[in-house]
N, C-alpha and C positions, 0 to 999 in steps of 0.2 A: 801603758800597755806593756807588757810582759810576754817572753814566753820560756819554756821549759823541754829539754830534750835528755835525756838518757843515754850516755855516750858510754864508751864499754870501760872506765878507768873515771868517769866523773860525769855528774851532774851541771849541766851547763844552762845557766837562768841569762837571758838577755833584756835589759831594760832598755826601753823604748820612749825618749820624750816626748811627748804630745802635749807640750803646754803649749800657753799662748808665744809669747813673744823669749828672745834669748834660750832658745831651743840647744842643749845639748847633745855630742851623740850618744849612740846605743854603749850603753856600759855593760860587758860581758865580764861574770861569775862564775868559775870554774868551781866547783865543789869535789875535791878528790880525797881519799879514807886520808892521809895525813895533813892536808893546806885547804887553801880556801883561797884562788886568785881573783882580782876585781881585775878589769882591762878597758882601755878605752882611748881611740883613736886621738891623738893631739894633734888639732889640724895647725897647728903653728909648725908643726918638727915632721908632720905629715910620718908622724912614729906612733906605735903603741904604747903607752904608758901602762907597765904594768906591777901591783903591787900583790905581796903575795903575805897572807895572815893562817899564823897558829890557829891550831881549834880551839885552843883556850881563847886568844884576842877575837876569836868569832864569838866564844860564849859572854867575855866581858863583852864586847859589843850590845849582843844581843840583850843584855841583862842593865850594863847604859842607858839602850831608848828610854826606859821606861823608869827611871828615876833623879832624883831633880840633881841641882849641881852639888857638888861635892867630889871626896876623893873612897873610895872603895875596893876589897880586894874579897873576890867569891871565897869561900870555904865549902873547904866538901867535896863529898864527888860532881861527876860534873852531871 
């Protein structure tokens, strides 16, 4: 489960685990015009762990899923 909000400076996606067993928490996705932050509660440090990606390392990302192993560098506009 997923949801999606519209905040006035970024795009806020929150993932929701609903597996079966060894459940994670909710991992919150800021989307703002220059970064891209993942976040997510560490119940060991009882902290936010929070990591923050280029919009290029979002487009390698997103261009990764879908190709096998290897090493790769995009060309081009984005």
């Amino acid at each position: 489960m997923f949801t999606i909000e519209h905040e006035f400076d970024a795009t806020l996606i929150t993932l929701i685990d609903e597996g079966g067993t060894h459940l994670q928490g909710d991992v919150s996705i800021n989307a703002f015009e220059d970064c891209v932050t993942v976040e997510q509660l560490d119940p060991r440090t009882d902290h936010v762990q929070k990591i923050t990606f280029s919009l290029q390392q979002i487009r390698d990302l997103a261009a990764a899923l879908d190709l096998p192993e290897g090493s790769y560098r995009l060309e081009g506009k984005p």
